[in-house]
N, CA, C, O and CB atoms as a CASP TS submission, in Angstrom:
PFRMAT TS
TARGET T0000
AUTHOR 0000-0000-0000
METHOD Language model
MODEL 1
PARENT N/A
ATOM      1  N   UNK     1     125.517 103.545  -8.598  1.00  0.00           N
ATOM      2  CA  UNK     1     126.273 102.793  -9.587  1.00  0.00           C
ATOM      3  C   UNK     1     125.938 101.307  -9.389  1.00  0.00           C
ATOM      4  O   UNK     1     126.055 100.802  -8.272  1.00  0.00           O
ATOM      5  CB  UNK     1     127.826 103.063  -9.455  1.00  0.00           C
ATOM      6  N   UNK     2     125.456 100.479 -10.626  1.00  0.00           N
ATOM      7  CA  UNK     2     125.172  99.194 -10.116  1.00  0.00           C
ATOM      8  C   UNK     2     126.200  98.345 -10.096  1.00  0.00           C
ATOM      9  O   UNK     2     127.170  98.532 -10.830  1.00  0.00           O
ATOM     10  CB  UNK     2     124.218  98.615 -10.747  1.00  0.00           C
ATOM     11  N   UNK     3     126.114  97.170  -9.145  1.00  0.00           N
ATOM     12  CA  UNK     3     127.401  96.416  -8.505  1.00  0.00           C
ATOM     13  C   UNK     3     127.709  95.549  -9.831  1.00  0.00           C
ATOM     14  O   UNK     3     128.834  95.061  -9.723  1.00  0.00           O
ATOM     15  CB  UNK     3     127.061  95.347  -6.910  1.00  0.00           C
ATOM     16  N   UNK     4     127.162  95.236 -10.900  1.00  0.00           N
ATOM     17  CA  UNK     4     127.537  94.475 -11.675  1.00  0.00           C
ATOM     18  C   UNK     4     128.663  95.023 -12.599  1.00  0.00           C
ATOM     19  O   UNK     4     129.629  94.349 -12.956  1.00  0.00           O
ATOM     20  CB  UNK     4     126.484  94.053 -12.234  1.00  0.00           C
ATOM     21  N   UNK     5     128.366  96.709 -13.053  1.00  0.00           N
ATOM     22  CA  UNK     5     129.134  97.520 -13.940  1.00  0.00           C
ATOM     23  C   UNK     5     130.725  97.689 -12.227  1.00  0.00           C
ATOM     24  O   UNK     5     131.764  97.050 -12.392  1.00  0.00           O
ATOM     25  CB  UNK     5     127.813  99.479 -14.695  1.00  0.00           C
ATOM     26  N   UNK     6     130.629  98.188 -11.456  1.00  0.00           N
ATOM     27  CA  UNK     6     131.813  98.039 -10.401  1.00  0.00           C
ATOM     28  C   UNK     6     132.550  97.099 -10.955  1.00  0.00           C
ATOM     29  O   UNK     6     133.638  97.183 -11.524  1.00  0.00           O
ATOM     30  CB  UNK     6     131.460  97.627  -8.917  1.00  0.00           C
ATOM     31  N   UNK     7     131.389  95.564 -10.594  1.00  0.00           N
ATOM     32  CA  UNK     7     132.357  93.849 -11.140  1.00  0.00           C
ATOM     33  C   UNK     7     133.076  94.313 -12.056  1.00  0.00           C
ATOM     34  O   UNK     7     134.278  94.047 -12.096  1.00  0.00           O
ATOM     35  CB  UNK     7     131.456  92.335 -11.936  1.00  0.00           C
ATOM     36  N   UNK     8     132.601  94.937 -12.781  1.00  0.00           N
ATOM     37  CA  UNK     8     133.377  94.618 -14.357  1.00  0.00           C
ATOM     38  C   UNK     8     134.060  95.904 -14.791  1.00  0.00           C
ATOM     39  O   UNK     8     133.771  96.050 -15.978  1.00  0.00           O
ATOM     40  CB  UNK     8     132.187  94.174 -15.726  1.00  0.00           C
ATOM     41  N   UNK     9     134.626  96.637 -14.490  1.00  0.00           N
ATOM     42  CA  UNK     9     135.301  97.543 -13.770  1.00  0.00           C
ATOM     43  C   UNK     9     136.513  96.791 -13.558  1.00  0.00           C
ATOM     44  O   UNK     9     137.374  96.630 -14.423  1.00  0.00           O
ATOM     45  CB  UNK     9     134.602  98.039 -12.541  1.00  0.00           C
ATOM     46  N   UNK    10     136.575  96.136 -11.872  1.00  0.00           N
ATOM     47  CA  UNK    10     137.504  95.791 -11.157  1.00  0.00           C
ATOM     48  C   UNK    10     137.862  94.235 -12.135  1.00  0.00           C
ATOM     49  O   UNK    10     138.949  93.682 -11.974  1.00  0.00           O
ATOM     50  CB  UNK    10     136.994  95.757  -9.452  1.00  0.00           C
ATOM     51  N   UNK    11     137.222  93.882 -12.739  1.00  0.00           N
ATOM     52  CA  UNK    11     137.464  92.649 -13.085  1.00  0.00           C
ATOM     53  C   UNK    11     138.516  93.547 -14.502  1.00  0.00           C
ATOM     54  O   UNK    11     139.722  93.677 -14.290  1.00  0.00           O
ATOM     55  CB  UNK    11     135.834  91.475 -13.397  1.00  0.00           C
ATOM     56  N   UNK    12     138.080  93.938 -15.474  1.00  0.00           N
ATOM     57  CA  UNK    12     139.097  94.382 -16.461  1.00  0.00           C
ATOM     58  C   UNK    12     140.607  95.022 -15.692  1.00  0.00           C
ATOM     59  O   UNK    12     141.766  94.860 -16.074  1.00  0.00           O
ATOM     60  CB  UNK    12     138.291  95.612 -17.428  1.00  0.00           C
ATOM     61  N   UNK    13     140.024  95.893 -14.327  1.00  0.00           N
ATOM     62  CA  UNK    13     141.543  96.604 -14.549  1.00  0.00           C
ATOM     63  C   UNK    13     142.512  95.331 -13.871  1.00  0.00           C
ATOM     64  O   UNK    13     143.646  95.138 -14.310  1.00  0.00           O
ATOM     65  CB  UNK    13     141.767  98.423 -13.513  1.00  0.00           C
ATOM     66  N   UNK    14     142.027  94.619 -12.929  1.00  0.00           N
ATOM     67  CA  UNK    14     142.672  93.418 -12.496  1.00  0.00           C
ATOM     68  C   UNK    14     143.626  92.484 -13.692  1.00  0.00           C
ATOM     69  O   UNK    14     144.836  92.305 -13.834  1.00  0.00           O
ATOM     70  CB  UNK    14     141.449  92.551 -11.920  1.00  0.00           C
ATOM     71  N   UNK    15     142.265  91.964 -14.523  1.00  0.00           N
ATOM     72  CA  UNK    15     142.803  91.402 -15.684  1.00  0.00           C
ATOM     73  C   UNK    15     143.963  92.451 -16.678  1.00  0.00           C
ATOM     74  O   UNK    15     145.021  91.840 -16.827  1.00  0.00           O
ATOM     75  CB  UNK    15     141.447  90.988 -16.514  1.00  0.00           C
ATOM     76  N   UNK    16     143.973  93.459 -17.171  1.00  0.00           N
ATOM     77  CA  UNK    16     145.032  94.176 -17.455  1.00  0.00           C
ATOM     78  C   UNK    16     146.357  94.601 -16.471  1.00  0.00           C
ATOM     79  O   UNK    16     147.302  95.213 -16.969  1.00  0.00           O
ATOM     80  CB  UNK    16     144.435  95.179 -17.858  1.00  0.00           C
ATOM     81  N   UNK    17     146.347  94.338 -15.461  1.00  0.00           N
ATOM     82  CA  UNK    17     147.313  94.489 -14.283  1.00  0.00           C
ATOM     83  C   UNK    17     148.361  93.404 -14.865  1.00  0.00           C
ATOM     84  O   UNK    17     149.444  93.507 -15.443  1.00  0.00           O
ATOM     85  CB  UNK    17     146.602  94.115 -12.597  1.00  0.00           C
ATOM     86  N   UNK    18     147.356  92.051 -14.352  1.00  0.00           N
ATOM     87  CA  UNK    18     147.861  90.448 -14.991  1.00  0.00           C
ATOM     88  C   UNK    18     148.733  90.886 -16.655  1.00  0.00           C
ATOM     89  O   UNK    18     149.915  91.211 -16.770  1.00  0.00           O
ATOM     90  CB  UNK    18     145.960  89.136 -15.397  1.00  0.00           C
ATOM     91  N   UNK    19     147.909  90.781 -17.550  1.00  0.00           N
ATOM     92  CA  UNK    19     148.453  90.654 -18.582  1.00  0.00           C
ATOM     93  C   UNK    19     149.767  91.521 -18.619  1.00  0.00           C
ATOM     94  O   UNK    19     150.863  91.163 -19.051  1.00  0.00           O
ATOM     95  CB  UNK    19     147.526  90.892 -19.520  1.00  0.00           C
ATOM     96  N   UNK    20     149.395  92.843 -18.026  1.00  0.00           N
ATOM     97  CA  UNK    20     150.848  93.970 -18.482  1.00  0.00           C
ATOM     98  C   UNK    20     152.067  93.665 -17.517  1.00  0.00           C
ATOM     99  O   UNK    20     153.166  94.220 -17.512  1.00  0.00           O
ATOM    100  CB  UNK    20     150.460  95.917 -18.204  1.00  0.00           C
ATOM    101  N   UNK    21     151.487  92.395 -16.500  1.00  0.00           N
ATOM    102  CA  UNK    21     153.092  92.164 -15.654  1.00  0.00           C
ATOM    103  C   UNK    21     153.336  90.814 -16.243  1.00  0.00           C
ATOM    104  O   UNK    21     154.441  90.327 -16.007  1.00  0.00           O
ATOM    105  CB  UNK    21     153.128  92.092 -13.624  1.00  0.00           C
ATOM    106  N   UNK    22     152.300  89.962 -17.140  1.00  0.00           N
ATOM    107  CA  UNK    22     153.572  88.848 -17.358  1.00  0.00           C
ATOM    108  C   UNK    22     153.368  88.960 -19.150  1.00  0.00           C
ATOM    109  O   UNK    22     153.457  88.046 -19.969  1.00  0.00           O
ATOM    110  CB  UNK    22     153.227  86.801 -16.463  1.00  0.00           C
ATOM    111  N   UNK    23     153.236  89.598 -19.250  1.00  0.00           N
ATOM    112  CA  UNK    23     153.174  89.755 -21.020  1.00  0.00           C
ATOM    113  C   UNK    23     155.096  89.721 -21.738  1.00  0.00           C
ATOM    114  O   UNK    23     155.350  89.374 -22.892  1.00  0.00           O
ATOM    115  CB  UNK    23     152.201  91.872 -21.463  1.00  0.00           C
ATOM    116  N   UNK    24     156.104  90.137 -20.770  1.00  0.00           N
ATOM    117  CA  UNK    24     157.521  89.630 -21.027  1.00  0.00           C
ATOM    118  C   UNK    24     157.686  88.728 -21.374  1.00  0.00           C
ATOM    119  O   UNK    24     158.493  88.549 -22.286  1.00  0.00           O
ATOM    120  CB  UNK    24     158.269  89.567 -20.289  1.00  0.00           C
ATOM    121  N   UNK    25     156.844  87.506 -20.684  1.00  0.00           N
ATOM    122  CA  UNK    25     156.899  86.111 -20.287  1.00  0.00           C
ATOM    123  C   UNK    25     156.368  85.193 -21.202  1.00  0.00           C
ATOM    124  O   UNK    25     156.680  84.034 -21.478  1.00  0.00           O
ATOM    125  CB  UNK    25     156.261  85.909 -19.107  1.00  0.00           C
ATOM    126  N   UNK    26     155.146  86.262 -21.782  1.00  0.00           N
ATOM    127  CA  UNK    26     153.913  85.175 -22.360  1.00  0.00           C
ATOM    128  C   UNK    26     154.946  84.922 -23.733  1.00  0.00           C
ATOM    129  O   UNK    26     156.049  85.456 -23.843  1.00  0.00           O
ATOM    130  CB  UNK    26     151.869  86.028 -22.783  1.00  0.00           C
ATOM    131  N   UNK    27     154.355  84.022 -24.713  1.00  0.00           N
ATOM    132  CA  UNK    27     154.638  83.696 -25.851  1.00  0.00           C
ATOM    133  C   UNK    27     153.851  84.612 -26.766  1.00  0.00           C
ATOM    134  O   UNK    27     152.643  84.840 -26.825  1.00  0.00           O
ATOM    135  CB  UNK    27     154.443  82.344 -26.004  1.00  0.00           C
ATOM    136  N   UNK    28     154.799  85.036 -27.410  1.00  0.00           N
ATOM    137  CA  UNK    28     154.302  85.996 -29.004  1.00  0.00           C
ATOM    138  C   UNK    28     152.761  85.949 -29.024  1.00  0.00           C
ATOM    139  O   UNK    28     151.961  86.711 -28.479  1.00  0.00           O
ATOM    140  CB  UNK    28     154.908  85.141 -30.773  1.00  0.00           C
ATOM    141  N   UNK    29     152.544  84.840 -29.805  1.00  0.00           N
ATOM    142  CA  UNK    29     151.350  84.234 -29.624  1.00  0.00           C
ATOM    143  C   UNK    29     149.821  84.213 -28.940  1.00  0.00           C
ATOM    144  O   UNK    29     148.660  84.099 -29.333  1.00  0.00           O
ATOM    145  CB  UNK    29     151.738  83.586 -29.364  1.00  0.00           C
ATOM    146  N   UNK    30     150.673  84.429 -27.433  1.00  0.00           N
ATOM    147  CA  UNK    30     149.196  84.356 -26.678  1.00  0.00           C
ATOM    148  C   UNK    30     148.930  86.070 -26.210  1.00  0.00           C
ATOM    149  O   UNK    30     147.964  86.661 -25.726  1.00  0.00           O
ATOM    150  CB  UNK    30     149.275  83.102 -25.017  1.00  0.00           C
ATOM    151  N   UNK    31     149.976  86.389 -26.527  1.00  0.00           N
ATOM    152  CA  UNK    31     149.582  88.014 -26.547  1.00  0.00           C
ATOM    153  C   UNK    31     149.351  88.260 -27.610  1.00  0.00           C
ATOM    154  O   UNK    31     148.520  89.152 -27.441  1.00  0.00           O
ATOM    155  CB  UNK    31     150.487  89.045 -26.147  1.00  0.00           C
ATOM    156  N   UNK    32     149.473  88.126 -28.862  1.00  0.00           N
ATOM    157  CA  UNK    32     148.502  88.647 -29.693  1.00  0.00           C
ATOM    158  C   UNK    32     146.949  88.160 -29.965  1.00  0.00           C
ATOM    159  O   UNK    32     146.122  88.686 -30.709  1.00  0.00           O
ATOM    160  CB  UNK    32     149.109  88.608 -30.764  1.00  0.00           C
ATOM    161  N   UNK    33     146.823  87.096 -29.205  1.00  0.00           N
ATOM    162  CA  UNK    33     145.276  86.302 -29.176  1.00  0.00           C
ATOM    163  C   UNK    33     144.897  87.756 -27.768  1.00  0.00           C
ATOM    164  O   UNK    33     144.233  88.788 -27.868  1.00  0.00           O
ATOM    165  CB  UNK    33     145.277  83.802 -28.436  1.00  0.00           C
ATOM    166  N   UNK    34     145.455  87.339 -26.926  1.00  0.00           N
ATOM    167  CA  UNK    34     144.778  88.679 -25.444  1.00  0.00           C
ATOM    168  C   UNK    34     144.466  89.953 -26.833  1.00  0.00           C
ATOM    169  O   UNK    34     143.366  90.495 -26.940  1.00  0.00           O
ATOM    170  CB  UNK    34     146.747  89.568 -23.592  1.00  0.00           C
ATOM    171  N   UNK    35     145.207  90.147 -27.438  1.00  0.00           N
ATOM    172  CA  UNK    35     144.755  91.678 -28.013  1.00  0.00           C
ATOM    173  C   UNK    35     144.104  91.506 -28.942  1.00  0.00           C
ATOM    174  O   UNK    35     143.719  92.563 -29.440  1.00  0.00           O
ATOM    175  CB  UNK    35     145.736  92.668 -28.465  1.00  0.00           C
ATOM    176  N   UNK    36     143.749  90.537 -29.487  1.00  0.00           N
ATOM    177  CA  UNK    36     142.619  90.106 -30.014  1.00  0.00           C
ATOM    178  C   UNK    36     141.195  90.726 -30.002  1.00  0.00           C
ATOM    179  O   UNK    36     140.464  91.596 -30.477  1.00  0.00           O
ATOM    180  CB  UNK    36     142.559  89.080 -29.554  1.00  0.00           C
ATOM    181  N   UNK    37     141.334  89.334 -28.840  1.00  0.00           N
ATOM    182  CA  UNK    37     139.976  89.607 -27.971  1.00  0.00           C
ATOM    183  C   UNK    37     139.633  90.505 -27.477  1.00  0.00           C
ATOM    184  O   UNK    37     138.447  90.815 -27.583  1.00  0.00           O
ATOM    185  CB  UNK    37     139.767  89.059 -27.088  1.00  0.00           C
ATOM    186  N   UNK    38     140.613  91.375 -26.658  1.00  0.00           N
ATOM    187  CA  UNK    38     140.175  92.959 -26.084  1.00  0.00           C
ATOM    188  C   UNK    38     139.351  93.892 -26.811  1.00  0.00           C
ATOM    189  O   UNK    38     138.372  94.586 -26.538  1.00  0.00           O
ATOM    190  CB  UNK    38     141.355  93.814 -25.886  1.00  0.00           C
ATOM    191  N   UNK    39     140.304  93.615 -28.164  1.00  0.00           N
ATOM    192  CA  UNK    39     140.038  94.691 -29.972  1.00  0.00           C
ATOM    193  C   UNK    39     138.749  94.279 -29.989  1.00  0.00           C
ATOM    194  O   UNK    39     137.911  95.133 -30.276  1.00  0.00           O
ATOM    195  CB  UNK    39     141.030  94.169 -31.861  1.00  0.00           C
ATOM    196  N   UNK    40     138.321  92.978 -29.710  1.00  0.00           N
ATOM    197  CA  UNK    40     136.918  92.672 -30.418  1.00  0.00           C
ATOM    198  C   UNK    40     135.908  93.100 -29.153  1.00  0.00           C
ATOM    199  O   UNK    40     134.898  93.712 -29.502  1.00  0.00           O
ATOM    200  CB  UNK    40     136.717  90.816 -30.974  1.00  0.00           C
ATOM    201  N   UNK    41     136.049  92.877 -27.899  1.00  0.00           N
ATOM    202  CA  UNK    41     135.151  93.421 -27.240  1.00  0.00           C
ATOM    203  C   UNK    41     134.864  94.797 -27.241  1.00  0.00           C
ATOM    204  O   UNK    41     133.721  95.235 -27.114  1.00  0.00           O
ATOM    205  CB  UNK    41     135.324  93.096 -26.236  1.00  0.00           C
ATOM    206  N   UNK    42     136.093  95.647 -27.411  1.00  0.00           N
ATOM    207  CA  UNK    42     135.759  97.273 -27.565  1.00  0.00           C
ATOM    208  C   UNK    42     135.588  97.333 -28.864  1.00  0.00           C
ATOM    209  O   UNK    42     135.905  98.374 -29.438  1.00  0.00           O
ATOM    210  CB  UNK    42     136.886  98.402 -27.100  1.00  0.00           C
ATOM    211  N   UNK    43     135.118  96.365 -29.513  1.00  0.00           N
ATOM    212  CA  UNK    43     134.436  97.041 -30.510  1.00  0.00           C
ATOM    213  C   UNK    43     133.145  96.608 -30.477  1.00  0.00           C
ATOM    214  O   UNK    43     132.334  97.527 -30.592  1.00  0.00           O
ATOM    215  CB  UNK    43     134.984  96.896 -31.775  1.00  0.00           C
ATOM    216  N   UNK    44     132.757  95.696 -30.377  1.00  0.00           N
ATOM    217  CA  UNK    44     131.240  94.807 -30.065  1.00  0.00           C
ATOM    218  C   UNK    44     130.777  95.915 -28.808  1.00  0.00           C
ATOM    219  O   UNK    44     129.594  96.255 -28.761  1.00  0.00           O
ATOM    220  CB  UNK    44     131.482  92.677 -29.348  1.00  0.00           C
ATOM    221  N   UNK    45     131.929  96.552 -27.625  1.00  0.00           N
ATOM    222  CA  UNK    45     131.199  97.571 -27.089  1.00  0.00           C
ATOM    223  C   UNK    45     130.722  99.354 -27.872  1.00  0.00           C
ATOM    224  O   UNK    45     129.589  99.836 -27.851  1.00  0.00           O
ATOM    225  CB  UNK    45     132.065  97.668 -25.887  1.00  0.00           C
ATOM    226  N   UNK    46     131.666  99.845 -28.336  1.00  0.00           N
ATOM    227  CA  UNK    46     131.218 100.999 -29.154  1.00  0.00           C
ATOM    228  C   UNK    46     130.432 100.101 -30.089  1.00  0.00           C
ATOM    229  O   UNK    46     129.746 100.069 -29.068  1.00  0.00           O
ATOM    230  CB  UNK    46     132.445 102.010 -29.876  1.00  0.00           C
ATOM    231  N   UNK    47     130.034  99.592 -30.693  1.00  0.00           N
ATOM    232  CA  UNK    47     128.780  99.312 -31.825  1.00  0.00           C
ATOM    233  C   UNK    47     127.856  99.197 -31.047  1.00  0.00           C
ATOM    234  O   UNK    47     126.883  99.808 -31.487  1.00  0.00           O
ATOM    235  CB  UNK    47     128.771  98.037 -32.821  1.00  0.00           C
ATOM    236  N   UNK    48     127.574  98.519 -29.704  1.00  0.00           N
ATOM    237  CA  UNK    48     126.294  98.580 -29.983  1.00  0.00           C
ATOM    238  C   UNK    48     125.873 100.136 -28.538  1.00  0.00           C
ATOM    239  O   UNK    48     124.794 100.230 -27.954  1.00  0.00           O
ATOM    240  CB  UNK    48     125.490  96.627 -29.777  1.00  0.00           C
ATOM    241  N   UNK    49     126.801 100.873 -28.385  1.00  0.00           N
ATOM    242  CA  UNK    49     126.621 101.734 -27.657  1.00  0.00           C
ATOM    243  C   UNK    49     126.395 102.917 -29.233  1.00  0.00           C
ATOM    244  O   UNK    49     125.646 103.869 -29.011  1.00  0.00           O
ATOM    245  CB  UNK    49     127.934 101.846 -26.382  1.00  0.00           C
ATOM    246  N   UNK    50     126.925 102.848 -30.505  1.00  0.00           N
ATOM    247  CA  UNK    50     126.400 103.684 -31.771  1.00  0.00           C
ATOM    248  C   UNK    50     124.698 103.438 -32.178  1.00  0.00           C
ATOM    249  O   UNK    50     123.824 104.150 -32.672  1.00  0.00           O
ATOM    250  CB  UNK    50     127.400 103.161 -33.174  1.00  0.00           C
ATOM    251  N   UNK    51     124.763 102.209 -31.740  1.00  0.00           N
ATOM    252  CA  UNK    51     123.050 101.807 -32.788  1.00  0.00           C
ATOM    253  C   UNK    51     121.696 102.207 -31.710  1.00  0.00           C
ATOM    254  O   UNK    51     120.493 102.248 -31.971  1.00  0.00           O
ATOM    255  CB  UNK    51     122.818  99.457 -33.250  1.00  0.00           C
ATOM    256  N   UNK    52     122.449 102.487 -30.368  1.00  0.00           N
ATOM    257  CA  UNK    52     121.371 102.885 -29.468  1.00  0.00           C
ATOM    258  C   UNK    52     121.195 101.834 -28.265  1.00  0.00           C
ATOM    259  O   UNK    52     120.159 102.028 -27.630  1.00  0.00           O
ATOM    260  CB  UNK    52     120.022 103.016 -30.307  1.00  0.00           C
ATOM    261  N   UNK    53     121.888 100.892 -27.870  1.00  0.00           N
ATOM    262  CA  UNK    53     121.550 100.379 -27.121  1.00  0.00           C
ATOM    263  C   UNK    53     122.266 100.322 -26.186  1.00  0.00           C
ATOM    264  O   UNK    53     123.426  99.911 -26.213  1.00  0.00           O
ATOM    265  CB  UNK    53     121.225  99.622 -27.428  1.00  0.00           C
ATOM    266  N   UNK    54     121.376 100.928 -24.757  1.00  0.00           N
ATOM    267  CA  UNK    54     121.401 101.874 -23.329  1.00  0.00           C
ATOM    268  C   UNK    54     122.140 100.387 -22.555  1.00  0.00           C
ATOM    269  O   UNK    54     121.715  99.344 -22.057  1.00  0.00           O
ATOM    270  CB  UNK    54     119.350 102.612 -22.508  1.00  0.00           C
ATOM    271  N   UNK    55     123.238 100.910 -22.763  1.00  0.00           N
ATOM    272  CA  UNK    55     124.167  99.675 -21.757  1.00  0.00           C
ATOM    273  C   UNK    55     123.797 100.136 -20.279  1.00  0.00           C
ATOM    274  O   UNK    55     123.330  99.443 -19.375  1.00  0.00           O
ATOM    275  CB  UNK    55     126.230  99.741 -21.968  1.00  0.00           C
ATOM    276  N   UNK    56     124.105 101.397 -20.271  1.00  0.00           N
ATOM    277  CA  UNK    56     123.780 101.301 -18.356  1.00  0.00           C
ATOM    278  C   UNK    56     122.053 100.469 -17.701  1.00  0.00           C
ATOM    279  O   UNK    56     121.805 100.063 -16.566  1.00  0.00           O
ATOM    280  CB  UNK    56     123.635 103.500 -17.685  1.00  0.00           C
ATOM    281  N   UNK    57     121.398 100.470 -18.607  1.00  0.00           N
ATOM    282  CA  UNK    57     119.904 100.379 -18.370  1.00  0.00           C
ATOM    283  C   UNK    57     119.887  98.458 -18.332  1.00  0.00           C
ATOM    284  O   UNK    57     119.345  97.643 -17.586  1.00  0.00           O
ATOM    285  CB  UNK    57     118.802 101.336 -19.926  1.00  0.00           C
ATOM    286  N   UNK    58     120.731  98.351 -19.486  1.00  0.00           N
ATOM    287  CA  UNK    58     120.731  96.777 -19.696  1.00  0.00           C
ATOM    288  C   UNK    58     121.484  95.995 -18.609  1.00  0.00           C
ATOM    289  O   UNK    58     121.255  94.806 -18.387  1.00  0.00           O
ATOM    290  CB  UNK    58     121.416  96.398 -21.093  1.00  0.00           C
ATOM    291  N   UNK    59     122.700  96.969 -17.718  1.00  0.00           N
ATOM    292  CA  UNK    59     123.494  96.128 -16.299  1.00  0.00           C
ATOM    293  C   UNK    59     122.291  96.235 -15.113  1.00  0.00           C
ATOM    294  O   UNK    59     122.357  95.390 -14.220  1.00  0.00           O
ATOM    295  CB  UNK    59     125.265  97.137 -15.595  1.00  0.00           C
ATOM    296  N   UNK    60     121.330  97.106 -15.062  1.00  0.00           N
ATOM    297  CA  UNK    60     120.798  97.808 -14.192  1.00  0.00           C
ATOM    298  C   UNK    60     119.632  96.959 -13.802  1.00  0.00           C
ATOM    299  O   UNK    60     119.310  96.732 -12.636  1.00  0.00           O
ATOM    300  CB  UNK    60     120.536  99.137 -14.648  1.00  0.00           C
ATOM    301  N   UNK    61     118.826  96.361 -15.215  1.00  0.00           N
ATOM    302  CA  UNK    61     117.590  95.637 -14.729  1.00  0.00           C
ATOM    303  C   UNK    61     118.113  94.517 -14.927  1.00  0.00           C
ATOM    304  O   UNK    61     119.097  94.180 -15.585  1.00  0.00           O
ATOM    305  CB  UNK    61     116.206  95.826 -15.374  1.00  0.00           C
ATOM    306  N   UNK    62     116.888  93.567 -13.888  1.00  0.00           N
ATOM    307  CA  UNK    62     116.924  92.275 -13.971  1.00  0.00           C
ATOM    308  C   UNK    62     115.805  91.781 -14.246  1.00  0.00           C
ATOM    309  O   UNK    62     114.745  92.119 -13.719  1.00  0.00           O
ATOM    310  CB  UNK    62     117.366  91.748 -13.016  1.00  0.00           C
ATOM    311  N   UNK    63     115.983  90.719 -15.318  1.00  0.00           N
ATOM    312  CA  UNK    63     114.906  89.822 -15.916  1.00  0.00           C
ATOM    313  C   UNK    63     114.016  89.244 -14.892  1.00  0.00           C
ATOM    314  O   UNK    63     114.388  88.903 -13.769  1.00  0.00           O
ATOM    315  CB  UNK    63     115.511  88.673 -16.708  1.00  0.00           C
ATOM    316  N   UNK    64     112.382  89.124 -15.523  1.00  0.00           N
ATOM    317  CA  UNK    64     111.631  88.687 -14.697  1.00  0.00           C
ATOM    318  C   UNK    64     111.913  86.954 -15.202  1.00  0.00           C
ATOM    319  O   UNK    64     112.130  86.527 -16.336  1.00  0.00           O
ATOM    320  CB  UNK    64     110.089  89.461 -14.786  1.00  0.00           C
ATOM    321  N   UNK    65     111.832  86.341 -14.135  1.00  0.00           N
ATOM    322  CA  UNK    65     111.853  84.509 -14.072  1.00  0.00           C
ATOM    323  C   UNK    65     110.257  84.240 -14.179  1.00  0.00           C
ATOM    324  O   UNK    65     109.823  83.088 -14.172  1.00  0.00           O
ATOM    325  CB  UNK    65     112.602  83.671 -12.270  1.00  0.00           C
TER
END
């Protein structure tokens, strides 16, 4: 499993930990901007995991410099 897909893994469930313990707290507002953005990344993720493009392959290599 490559360490970058782990990162980001532990980095979302962390970040959802955060949001779902002070989301009481937050203002109307900035929780509906957080669900926003979430909505738009899972969707920018299923699209381009529909049109064919191999996400595990794309965390996996690294660009030549």
């Amino acid at each position: 499993m490559p360490l970058p897909a782990v990162c980001g893994v532990v980095g979302f469930a962390f970040g959802l930990f955060l949001f779902a313990t002070n989301a009481s707290i937050m203002a109307p507002l900035d929780v509906a901007i957080s669900c926003l953005v979430l909505g738009i990344e899972l969707t920018l993720y299923r699209a381009r995991k529909k049109i064919g493009i191999d996400l595990k392959t794309l965390l996996t290599e690294i660009p030549t410099e």
